[in-house]
N, C-alpha and C positions, 0 to 999 in steps of 0.2 A: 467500419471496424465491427467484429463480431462483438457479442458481449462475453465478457469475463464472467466465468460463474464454475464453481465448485466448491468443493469444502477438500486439501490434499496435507496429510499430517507427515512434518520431515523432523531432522535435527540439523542444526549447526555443529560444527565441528569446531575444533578448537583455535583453527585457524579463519575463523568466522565462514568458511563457506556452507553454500546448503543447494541442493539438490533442487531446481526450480521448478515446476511441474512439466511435462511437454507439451500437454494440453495450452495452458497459459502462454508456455514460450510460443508457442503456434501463430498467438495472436499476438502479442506482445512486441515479435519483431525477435530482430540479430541482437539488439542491444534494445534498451529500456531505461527508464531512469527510477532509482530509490531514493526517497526523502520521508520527515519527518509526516506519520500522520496528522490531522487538525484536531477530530474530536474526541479521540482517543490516543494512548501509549504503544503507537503501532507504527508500523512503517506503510506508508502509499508505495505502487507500483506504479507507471506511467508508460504508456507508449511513447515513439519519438511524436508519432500526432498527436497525441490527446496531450502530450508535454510538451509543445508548442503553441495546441489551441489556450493551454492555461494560461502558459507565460503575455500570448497574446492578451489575452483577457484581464489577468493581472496589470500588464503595461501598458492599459489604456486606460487603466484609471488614475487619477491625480495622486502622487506622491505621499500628499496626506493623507490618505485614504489608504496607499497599500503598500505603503513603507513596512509594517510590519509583518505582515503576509510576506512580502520578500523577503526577507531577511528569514521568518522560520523555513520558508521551503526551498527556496534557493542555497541560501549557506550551508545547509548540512547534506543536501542532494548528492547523489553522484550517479554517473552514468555507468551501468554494468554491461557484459557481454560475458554468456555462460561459454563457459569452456567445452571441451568435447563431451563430458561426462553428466552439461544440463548443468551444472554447479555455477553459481557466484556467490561474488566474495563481496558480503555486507561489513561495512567501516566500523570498526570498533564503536564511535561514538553514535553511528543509528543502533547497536548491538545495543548498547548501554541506554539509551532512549526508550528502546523496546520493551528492555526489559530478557533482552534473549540470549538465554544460557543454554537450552540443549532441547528441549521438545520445542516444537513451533507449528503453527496451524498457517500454511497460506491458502487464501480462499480470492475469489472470482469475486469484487463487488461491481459489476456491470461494465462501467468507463475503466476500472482501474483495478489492481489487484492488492491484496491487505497479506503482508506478513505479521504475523502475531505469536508472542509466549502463549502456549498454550493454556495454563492457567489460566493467565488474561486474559482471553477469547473463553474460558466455559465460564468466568466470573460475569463478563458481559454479558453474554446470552443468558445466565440464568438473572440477571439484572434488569430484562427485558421484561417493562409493565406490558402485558396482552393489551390492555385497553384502551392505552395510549396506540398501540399499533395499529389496531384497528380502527381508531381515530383519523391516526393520519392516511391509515388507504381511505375511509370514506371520505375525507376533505379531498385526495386527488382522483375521486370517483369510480373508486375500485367496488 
């Protein structure tokens, strides 16, 4: 699979849909899957492979171990399919998760794609320590 990568600014409408990029849909497939972000107030995008390889991944570990990871990505998940106009319909309660009332940023994070309140996305980015960043490219040898 290609990598997911841009930065595309939409709205949601009232009826929660929102415009999905074409680029993204390109790679993403007919359909895709939405669930709760982990290390942020965002929603994850998922291909049906790379939402396969997790779940695989996920359900080879012990019970004790990823009882909880299932439960947040699983339960609140749902599988989209964009309509003719490129639009899907994000579920009230990742709406309210997110945080997403009307601007919104989805962006390309490599494996997966990030829908985000637009707020929250320029409060993140300007949140970013440089130093710390370039910490972590020199520990993975960048």
């Amino acid at each position: 699979m290609a990598s997911l990568m841009g930065t595309y600014y939409h709205t949601v409408d009232a009826k929660g849909r929102v415009n999905f990029p074409t680029k993204l849909r390109e790679i993403l497939g007919t359909s895709f899957y939405v669930t709760k972000g982990v290390d942020y107030p965002c929603l994850s995008v998922y291909s049906q492979q790379e939402w396969d390889r997790l779940s695989e991944k996920i359900d080879s570990q012990p019970e004790a171990k990823a009882a909880i990871l299932k439960r947040w990505l699983f339960a609140g998940a749902c599988e989209v399919t964009p309509d003719k106009q490129g639009r899907i319909l994000i579920p009230q309660d990742l709406r309210t998760f997110a945080g997403l009332t009307k601007d919104l940023v989805i962006i390309g994070a490599s494996n997966k794609a990030e829908i985000w309140d637009s707020q929250r996305w320029e409060e993140m980015n300007s949140s970013i320590d440089m130093n710390d960043l370039l910490a972590t490219m020199n520990e993975l040898g960048f």
